[in-house]
C-alpha positions as CSV (number, residue, x, y, z in Angstrom):
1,X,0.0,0.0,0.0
2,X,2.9,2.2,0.2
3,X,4.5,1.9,-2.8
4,X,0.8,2.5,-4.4
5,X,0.9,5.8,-2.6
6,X,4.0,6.6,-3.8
7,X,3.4,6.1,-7.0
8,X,0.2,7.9,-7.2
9,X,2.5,10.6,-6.2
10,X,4.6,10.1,-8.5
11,X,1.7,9.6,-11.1
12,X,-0.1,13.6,-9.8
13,X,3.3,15.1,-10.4
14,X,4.3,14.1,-13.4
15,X,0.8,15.0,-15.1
16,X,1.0,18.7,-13.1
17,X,4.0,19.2,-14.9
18,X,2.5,17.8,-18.2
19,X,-0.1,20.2,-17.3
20,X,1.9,22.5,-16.8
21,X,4.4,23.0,-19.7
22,X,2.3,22.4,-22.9
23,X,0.4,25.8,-22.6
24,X,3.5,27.2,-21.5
25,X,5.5,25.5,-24.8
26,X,2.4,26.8,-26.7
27,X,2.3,30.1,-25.2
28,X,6.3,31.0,-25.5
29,X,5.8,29.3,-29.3
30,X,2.9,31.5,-30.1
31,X,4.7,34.3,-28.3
32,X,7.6,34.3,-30.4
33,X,5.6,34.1,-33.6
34,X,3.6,37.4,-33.0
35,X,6.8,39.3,-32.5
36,X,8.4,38.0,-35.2
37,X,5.8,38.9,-37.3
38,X,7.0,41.9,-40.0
39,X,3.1,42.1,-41.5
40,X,1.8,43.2,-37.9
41,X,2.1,46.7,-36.3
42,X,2.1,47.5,-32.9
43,X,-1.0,47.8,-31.7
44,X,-2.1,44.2,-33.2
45,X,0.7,42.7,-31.6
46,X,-0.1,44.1,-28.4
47,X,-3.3,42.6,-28.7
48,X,-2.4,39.1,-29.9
49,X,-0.2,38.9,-26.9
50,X,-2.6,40.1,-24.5
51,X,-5.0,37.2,-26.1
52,X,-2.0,34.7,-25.3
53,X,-1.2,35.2,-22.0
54,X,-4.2,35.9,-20.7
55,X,-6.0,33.0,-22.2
56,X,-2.9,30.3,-22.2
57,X,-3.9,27.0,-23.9
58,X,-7.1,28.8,-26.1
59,X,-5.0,32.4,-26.8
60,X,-2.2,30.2,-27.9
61,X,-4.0,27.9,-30.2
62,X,-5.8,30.7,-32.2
63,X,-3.1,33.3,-32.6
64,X,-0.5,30.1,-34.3
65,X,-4.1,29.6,-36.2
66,X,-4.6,32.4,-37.8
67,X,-0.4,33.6,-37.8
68,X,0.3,34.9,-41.2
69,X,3.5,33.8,-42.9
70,X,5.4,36.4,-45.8
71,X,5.0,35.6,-49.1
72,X,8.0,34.5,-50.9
73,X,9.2,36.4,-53.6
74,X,9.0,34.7,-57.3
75,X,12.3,36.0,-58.1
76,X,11.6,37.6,-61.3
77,X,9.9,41.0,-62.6
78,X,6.2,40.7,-63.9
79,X,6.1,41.2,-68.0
80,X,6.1,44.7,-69.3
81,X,2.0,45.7,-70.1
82,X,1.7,47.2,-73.1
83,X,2.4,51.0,-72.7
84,X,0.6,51.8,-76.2
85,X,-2.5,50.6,-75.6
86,X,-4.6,52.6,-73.6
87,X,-8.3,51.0,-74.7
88,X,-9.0,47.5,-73.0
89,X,-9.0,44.6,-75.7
90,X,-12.6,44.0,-76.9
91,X,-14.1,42.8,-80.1
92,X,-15.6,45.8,-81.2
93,X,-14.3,48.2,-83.3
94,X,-11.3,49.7,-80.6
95,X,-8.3,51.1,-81.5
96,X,-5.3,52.2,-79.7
97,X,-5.1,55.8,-79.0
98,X,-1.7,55.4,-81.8
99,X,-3.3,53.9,-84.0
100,X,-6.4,57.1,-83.7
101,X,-3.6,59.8,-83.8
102,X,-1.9,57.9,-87.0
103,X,-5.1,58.2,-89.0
104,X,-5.4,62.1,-88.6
């Protein structure tokens, strides 16, 4: 009966720190996230942190939900448009403003 004491203990300790140190993990994760964040000014921050720590486990969950990453860059510069064209296309009878000023 001892040892069953013991290890019920044992057992209550081991789940307090369980307890414990996922909402922290999650909180410190979600923490370092929000101020890492170049997309997010101040205020927002403020609030998201506020949300975090003041809510542990839920605050956590939804601010790494909704946490938005930067975009990568493709690397290249979009295509030139077409500087001579000033009239969408259509199928009617549109012309470019060029091609109006040539026939006068």
């Amino acid at each position: 009966m001892v040892i069953a004491a013991k290890d019920t203990a044992l057992m209550e300790i081991v789940l307090t720190i369980i307890a414990v140190a996922i909402p922290l993990w999650l909180n410190v994760w979600a923490t370092r996230m929000i101020l890492q964040d170049a997309l997010s000014e101040r205020p927002q921050k403020i609030a998201q942190l506020l949300l975090v720590w003041l809510l542990p486990l839920l605050g956590a969950i939804v601010a790494l939900a909704v946490h938005r990453k930067e975009e990568k860059a493709p690397g290249v510069y979009p295509a030139e448009k077409d500087l001579n064209n000033d009239l969408p296309a259509s199928s009617g009878p549109l012309r470019s403003m060029r091609e109006v000023l040539d026939d006068d």
